[in-house]
VEXDREN-2710 file (C-alpha; in Angstrom, 1 decimal):
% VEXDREN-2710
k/r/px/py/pz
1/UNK/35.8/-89.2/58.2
2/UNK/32.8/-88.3/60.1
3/UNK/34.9/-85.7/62.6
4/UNK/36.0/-84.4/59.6
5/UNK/32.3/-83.4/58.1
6/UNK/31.4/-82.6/61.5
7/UNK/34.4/-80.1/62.0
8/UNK/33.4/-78.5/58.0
9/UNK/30.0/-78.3/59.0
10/UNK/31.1/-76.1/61.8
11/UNK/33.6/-73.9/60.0
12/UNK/31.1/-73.2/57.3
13/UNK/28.6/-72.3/60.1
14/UNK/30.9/-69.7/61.5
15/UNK/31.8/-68.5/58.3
16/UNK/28.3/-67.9/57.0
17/UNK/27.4/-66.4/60.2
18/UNK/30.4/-64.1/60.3
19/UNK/29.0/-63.2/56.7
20/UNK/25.7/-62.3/57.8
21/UNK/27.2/-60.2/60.9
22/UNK/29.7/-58.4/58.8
23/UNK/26.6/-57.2/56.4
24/UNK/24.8/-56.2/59.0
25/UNK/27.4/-54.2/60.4
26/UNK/28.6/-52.9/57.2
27/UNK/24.8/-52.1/56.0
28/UNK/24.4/-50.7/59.7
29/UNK/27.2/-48.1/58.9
30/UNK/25.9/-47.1/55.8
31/UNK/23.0/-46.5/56.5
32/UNK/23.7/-44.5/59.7
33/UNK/26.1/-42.3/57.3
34/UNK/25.4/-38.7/56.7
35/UNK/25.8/-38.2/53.0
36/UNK/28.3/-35.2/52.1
37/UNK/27.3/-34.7/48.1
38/UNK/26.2/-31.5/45.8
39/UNK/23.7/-29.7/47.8
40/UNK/20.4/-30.4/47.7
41/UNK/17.4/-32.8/49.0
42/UNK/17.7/-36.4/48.0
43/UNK/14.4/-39.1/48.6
44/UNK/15.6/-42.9/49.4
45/UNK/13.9/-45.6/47.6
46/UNK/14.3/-48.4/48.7
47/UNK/14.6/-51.6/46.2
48/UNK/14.2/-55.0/45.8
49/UNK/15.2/-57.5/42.9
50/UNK/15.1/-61.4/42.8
51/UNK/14.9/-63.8/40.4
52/UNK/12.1/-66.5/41.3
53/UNK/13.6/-69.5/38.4
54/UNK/10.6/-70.4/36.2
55/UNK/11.6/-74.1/37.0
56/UNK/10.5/-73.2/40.6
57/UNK/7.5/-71.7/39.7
58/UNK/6.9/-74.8/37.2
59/UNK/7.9/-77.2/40.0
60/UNK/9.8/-78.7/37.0
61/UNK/13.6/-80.3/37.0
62/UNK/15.0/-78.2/34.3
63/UNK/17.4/-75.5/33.3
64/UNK/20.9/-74.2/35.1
65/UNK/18.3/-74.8/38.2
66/UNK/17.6/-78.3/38.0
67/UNK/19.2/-79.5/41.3
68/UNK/17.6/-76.9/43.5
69/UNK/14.3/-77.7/41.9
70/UNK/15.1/-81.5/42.7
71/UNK/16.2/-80.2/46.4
72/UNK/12.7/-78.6/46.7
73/UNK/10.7/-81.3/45.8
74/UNK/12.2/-83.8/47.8
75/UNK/12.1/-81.9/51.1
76/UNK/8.2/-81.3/50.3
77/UNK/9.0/-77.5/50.2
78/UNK/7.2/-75.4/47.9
79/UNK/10.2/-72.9/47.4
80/UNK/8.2/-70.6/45.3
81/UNK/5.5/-70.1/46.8
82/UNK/8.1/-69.7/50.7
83/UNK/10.0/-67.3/48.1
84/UNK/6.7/-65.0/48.0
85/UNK/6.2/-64.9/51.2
86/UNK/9.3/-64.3/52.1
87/UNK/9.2/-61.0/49.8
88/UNK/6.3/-60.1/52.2
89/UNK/8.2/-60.3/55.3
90/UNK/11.2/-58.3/53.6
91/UNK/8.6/-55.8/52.4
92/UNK/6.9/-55.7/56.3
93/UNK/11.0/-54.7/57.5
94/UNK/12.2/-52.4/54.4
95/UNK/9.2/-51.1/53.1
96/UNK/10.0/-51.3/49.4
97/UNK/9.2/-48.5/46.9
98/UNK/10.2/-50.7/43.5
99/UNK/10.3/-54.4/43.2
100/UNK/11.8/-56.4/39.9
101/UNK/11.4/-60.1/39.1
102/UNK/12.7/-62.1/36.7
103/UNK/11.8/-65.2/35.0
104/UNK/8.6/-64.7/35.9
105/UNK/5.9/-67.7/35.0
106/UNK/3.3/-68.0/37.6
107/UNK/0.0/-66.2/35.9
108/UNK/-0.7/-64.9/39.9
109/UNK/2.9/-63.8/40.5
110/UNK/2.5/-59.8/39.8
111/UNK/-1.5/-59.8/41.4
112/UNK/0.0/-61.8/45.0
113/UNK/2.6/-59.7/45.3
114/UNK/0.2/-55.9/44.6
115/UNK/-1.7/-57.8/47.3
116/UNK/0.5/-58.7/49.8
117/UNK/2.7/-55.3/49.9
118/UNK/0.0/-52.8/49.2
119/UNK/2.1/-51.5/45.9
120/UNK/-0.5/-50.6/43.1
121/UNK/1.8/-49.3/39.8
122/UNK/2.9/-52.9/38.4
123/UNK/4.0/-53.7/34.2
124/UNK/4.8/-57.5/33.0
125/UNK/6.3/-58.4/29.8
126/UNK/8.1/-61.5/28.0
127/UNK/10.0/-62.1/24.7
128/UNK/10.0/-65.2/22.9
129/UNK/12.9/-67.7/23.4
130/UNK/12.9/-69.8/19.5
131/UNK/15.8/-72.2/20.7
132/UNK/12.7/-73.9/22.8
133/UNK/9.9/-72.0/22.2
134/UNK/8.7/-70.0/25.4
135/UNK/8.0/-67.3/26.5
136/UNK/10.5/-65.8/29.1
137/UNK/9.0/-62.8/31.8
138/UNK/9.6/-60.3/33.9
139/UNK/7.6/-58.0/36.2
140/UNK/8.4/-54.5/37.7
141/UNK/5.9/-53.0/40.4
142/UNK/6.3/-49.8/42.6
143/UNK/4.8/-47.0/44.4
144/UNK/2.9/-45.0/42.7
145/UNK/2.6/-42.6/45.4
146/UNK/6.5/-41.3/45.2
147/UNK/7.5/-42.7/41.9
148/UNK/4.3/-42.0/39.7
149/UNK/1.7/-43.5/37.5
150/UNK/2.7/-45.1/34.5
151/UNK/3.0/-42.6/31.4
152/UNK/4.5/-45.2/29.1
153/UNK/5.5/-49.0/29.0
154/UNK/7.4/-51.2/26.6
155/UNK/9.1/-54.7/26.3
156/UNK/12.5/-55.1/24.4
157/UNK/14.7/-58.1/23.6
158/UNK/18.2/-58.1/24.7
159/UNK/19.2/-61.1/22.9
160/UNK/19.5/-60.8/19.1
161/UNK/18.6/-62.8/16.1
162/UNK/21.7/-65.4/15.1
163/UNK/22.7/-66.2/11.7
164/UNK/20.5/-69.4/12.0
165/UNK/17.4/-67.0/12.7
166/UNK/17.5/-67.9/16.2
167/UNK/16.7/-65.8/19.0
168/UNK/17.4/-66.2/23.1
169/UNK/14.8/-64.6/25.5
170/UNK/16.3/-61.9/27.4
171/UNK/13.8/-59.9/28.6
172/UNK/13.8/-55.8/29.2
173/UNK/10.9/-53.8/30.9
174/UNK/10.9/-50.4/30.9
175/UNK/8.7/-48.3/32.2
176/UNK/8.5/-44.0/32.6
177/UNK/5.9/-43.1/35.0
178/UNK/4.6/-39.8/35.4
179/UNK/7.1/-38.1/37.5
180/UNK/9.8/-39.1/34.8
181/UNK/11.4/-42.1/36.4
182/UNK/12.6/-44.6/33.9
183/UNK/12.0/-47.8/35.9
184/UNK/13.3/-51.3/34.2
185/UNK/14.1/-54.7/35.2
186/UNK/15.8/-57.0/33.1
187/UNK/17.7/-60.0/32.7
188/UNK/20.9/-59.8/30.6
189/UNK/22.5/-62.0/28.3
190/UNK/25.7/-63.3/29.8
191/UNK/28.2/-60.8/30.0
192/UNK/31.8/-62.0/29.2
193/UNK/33.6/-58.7/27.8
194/UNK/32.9/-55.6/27.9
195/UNK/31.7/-55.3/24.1
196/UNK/28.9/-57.3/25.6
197/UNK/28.0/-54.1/28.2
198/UNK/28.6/-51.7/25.2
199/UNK/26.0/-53.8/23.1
200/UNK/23.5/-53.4/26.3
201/UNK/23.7/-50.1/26.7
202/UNK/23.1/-49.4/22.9
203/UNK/20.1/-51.3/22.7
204/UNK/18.4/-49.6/25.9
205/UNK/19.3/-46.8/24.9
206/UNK/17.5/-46.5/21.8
207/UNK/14.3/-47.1/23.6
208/UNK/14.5/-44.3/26.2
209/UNK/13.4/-41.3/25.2
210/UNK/12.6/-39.5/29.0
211/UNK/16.0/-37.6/30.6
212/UNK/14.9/-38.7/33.6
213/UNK/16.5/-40.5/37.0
214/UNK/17.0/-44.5/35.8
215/UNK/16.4/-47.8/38.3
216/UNK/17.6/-51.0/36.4
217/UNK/16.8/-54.5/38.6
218/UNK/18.7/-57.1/36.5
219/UNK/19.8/-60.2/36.9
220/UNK/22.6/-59.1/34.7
221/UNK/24.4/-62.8/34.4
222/UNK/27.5/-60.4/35.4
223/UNK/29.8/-63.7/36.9
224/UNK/32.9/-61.4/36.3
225/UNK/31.7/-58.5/38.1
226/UNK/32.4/-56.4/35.1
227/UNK/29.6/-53.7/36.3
228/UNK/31.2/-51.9/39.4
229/UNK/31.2/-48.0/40.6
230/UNK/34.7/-47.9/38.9
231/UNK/33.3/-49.4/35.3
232/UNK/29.5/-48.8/35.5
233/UNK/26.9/-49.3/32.4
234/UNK/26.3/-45.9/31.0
235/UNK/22.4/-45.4/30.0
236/UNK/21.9/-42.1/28.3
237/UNK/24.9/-40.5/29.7
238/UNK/24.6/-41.4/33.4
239/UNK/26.5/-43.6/35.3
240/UNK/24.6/-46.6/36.6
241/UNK/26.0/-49.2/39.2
242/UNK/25.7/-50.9/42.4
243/UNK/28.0/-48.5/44.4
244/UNK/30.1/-50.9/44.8
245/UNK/34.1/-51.6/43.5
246/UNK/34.4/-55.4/41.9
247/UNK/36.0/-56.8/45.3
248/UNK/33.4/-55.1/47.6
249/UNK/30.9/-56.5/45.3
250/UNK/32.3/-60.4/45.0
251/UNK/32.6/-60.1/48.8
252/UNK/28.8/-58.6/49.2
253/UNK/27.0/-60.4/45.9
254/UNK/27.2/-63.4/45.8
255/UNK/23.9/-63.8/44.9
256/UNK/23.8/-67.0/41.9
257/UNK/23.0/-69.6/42.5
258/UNK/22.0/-72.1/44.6
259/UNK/23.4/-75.4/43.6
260/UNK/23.9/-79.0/45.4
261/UNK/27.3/-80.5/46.6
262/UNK/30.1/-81.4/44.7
263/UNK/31.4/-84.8/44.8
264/UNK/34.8/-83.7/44.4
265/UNK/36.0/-80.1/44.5
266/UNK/37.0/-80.1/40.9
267/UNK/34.0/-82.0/39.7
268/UNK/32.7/-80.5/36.4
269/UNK/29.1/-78.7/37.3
270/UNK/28.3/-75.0/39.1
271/UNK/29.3/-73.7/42.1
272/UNK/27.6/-72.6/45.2
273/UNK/26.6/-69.4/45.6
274/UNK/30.0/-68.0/44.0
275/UNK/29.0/-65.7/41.0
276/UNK/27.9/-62.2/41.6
277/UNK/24.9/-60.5/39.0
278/UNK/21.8/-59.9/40.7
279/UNK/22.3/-55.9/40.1
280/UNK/19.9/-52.9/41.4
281/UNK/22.0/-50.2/39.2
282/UNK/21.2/-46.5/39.7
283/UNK/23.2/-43.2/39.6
284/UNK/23.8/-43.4/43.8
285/UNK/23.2/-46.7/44.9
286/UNK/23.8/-47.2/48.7
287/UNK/23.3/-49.6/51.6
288/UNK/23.2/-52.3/49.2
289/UNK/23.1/-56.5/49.7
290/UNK/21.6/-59.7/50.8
291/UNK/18.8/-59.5/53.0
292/UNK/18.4/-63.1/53.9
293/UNK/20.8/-65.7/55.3
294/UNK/22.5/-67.7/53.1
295/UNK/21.3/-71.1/52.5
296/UNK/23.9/-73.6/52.3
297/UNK/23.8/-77.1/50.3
298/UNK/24.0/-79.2/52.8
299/UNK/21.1/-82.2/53.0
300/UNK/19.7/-80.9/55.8
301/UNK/19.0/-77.1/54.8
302/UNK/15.2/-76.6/54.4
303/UNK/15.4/-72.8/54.3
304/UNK/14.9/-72.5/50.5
305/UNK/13.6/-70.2/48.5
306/UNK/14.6/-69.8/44.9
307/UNK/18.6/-70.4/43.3
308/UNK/18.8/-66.9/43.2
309/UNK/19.2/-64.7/46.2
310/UNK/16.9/-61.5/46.9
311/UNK/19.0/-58.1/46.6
312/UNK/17.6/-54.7/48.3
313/UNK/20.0/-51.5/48.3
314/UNK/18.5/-48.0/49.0
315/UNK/18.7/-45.5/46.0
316/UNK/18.8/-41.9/46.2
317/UNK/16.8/-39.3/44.0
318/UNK/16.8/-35.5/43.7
319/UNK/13.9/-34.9/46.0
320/UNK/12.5/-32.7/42.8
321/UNK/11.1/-36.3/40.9
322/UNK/9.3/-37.5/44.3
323/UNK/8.0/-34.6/45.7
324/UNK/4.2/-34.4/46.5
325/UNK/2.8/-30.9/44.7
326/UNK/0.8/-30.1/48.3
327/UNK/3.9/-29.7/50.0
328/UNK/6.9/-29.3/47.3
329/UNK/9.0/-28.4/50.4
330/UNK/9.3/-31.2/53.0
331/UNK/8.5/-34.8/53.0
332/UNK/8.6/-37.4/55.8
333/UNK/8.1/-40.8/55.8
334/UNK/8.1/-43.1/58.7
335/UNK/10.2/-45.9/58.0
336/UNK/11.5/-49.8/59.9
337/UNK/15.2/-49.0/59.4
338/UNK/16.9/-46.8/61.7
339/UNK/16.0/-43.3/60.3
340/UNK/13.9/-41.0/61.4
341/UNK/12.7/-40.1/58.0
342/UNK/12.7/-40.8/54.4
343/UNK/14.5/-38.0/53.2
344/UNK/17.8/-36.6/53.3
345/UNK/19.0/-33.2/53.5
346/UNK/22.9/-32.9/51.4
347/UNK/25.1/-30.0/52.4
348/UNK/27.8/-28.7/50.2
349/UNK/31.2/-30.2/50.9
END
């Protein structure tokens, strides 16, 4: 029995780890890849989105996330607060330009995190949840430098009213700055059909008025992988999605949700890291993925952060919505990836 465990322990070792090297390599790749679209000049932005479980932040045993609270709390770990400044250290390497949170709880979370990564433009909101009467947030900040001051901001529920005048929390930022970007982050209903996208896309929809470039960072509760680059949710007429098909994303995003071990293999209870959902959805989505190792469940893992995993993907927008007016012709940023600059140049195929 015990060379057994012993001999699991080490194939899930070199699994995870050939995981983590094929990412690498794959995001390597990518991002080395000279892009061959419509002519013109495109500005990455890179983007980060994670949800941080208000259970976490609470320090309370509660919700889908009970177990990895109890995990936390009985390692002495404060995952939360290890979750923010671990967004620092990804923020140090990939210099964000948009970050999304969901569940957000902690009345510090959106002032630490303007702090610790320098980013000034920042809009919370929650909706109320009547089944158990809370409120349920989220938080979008950004760069105000490339993407723009905010010209308007609003919070929208998701969920809808049930016959029993009942109403989930599912909570939708969005934001237009100045340079008309519609930023949002979000965190879907569950998504089980595609009537359930349709319903989504309606609803947001009605609330955007600006014809501008859209950045959604959702924890879209997407377990199916309905969203793909072959199926992707349409907000005013564009195409948004992770640039990925549904087995390059299942194989890639696997981002929900941390859970303890099963007794038994069919034991009734979630998975480990098995669902995809944890979305950043644009019209070119690239270099996309996990950028931290993969905790496992085992009793001896401390390197815990939230149940969700962080997901950071570069996004690229006609140059024209991020250019500086001093200099409408050029811009270039230094940058910790392997680039020289910040912009991209597209010839004509």
């Amino acid at each position: 029995m015990i060379k057994k465990t012993r001999n699991n322990k080490t194939r899930n070792k070199k699994i995870r780890n050939k995981k983590i090297r094929n990412n690498k390599t794959r995001n390597k790749k990518i991002r080395n890849k000279k892009y061959k679209q419509k002519g013109g000049t495109y500005t990455v932005i890179e983007a980060l989105t994670y949800n941080l479980s208000w259970a976490s932040q609470k320090k309370e045993v509660a919700g889908s996330e009970a177990d990895f609270v109890e995990r936390c709390i009985s390692i002495k770990r404060d995952c939360y607060k290890e979750a923010l400044k671990k967004i620092t250290e990804l923020h140090n390497d990939f210099k964000f330009d948009v970050i999304g949170i969901q569940e957000v709880e902690d009345a510090d979370l959106v002032s630490t995190i303007c702090k610790d990564t320098g980013l000034s433009g920042w809009y919370r909101g929650a909706t109320w949840n009547s089944f158990v009467n809370i409120y349920s947030g989220c938080a979008i900040i950004w760069n105000t430098e490339t993407l723009g001051t905010m010209a308007t901001g609003k919070t929208i529920n998701l969920a809808h009213v049930d016959k029993n005048n009942k109403c989930d929390a599912r909570t939708c930022c969005i934001v237009t700055t100045s340079k008309d970007i519609n930023l949002i982050v979000a965190h879907f209903p569950w998504i089980e059909k595609q009537k359930d996208l349709d319903e989504i896309t309606k609803t947001i929809n009605a609330h955007i008025s600006s014809d501008g470039p859209i950045i959604i960072l959702a924890d879209t509760n997407d377990s199916k992988t309905l969203i793909s680059n072959d199926n992707p949710l349409v907000i005013k007429n564009k195409p948004l999605s992770h640039g990925l098909s549904k087995k390059e994303a299942r194989e890639v995003l696997n981002s929900c949700c941390w859970h303890k071990k099963k007794e038994k293999e069919d034991d009734p209870g979630y998975n480990h890291l098995t669902d995809t959902g944890d979305y950043i959805l644009s019209k070119n989505v690239t270099n996309i993925g996990i950028p931290i190792s993969r905790p496992t469940n085992e009793p001896n893992e401390t390197e815990l952060y939230s149940d969700h995993m962080p997901v950071a993907a570069s996004i690229l927008l006609p140059y024209k919505y991020t250019r500086k007016s001093r200099n409408p012709n050029t811009v270039t940023v230094k940058h910790s990836r392997p680039r020289s600059d910040k912009t991209y140049k597209e010839s004509q195929k």
